[in-house]
N, C-alpha and C positions, 0 to 999 in steps of 0.2 A: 504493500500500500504506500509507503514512503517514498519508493522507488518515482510510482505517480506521481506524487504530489511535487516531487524536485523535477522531473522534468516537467510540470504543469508550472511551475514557476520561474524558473528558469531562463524561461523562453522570451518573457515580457519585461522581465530585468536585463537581461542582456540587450534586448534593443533598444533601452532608455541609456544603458552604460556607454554607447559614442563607443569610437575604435579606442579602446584604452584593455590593457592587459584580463580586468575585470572584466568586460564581455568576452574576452579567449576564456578565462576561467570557468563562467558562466556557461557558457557553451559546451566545452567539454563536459560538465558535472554534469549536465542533460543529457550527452550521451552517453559518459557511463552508467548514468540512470537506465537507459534504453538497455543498453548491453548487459549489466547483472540481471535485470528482468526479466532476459532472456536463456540466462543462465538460470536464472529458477523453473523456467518454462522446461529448457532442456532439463534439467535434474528432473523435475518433476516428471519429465515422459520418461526417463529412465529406471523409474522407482516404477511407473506403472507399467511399464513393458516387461520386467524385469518378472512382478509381480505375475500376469497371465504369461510370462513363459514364454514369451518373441523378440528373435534376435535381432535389432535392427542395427548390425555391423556397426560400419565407422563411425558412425550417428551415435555412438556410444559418448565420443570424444566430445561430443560437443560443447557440453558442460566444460570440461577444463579450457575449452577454447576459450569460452566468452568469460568464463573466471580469470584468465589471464589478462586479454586484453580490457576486462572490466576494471582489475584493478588498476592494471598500468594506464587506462586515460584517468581513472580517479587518483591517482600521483601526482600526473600530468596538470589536472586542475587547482590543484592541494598545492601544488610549490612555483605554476606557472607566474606567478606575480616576485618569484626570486630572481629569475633567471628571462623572461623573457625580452624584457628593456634590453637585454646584453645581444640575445636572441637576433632581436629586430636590428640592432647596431650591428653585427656580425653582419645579414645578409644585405643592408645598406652597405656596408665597407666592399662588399665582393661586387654588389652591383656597379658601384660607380669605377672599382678595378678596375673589372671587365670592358666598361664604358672608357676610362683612359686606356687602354690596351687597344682598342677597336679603334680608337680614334688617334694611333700615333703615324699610321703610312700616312694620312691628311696632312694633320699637322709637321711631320715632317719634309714634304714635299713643297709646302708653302712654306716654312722655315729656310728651306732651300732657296725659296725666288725670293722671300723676304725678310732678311735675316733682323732686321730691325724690329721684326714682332717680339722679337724675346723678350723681355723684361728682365729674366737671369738666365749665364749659361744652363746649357739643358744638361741633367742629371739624372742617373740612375733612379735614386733612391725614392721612394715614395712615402718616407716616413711620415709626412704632409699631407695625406690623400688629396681632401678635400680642396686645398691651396691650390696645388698642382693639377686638379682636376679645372678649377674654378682659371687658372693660368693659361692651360690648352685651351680651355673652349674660347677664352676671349683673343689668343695669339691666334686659331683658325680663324675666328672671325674677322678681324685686321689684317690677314694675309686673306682670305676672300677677297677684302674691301681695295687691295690693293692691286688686285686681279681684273677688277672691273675696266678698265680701259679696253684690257684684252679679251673681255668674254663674249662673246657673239648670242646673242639672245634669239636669233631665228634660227641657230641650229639644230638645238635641241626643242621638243615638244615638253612641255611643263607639268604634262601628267593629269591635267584636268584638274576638279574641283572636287571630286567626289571622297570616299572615306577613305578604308584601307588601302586595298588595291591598287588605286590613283594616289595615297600618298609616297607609297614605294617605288611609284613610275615614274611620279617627282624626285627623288630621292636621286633615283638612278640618273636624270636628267639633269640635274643639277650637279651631282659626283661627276660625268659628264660634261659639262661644260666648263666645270673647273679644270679638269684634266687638259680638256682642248685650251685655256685659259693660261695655264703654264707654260703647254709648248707655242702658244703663239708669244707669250710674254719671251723667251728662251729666243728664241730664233726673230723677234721686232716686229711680228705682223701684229698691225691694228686692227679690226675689223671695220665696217663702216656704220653697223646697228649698235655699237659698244655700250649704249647709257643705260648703264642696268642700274637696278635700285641696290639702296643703300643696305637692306638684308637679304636673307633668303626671303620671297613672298607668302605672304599669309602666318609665320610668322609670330609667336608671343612672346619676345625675347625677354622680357621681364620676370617667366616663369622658366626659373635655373632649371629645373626638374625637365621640363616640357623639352628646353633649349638643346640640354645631353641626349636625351631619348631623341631629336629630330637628327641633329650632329651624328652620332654614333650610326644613325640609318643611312645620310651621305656617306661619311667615311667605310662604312661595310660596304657599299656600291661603290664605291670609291676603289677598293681592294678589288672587288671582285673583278671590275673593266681591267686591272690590271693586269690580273692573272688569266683572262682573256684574252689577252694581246689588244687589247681598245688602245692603249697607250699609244699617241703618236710616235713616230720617231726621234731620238734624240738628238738634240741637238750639238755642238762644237762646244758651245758654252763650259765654263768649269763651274762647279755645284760647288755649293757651300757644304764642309765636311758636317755629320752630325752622328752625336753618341749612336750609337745601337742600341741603348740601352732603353730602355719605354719609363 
């Protein structure tokens, strides 16, 4: 009967609790609720089948199943407000990695044509995530902005307007036109359409969050034309040397 009553409760606290650790808690305790009840259900057929004499094989087990995993999400709920903060910090720290990792062939290619984006020599270490993170996105954006003479705006198609789909066609268009951006910068051809705006379009560059997640989608199209062979020919030019290091 208790079992009830916590998952009957449960359920309308946790959606008044906002994304805070306390609704993870809340939520979990509802489902262990579900799963020991079901563990009673199992035991219970076990004791009655047991009783008239029918075997019903691996269906035996099920009771330890759901006692297992009953208690360990009721653990899970009991100590989530220790360790989750840490939790969520952990897999923020790997995303925004991942997201500087995906975004260093960009940034170093435009580091390349514009070496005056740096603010400080570039280095290995990433002991700084966030700095360093918050560093690249704005050095890509200032070697972008420096590329704009040489970008040809009726090369490429923009991907349309629409959601998914169309944002990733954008994406690739734009990885695209930077690339061709470079080798025209490289070798001095102007184009004659060059007046591009002053970001990417459409655009919320005041939302950091938004700005990596759009960045890191250029840059991974970015890579991939590469290893495609999309890459123009290179040019006689000497390149500005840069760490290997991400």
């Amino acid at each position: 009967m208790y079992k009830r009553q916590v998952f009957r409760q449960c359920g309308p606290y946790a959606r008044r609790a906002g994304r805070t650790p306390l609704r993870q808690a809340l939520r979990l305790l509802s489902a262990a609720a579900v799963v020991l009840f079901l563990y009673c259900a199992a035991r219970t057929v076990n004791i009655l089948t047991a009783a008239a004499g029918l075997d019903i094989g691996a269906w035996q087990l099920a009771p330890s199943v759901f006692s297992a995993v009953g208690i360990v999400d009721l653990s899970l709920s009991l100590t989530i407000s220790s360790w989750g903060a840490s939790l969520t910090r952990l897999v923020e720290w790997a995303r925004n990695y991942r997201s500087y990792r995906v975004l260093y062939p960009l940034w170093r290619d435009l580091y390349e044509s514009s070496p005056d984006i740096v603010l400080e020599p570039p280095a290995a270490t990433v002991s700084d995530l966030d700095y360093r993170l918050h560093r690249r996105v704005i050095e890509i954006r200032d070697g972008w902005r420096d590329l704009r003479p040489y970008i040809d705006r009726g090369a490429h198609d923009d991907g349309g307007t629409g959601p998914r789909a169309d944002e990733d066609r954008q994406a690739f268009a734009e990885a695209a036109q930077i690339r061709q951006a470079l080798h025209a910068k490289r070798t001095g051809t102007i184009p004659d359409d060059n007046k591009d705006a002053a970001d990417f379009e459409d655009r919320d560059t005041d939302n950091f969050s938004a700005e990596v997640t759009w960045l890191t989608k250029v840059a991974a199209a970015y890579s991939k034309l590469g290893r495609t062979g999309a890459n123009p020919p290179e040019s006689g030019a000497e390149a500005v040397r840069v760490p290997r290091g991400r």
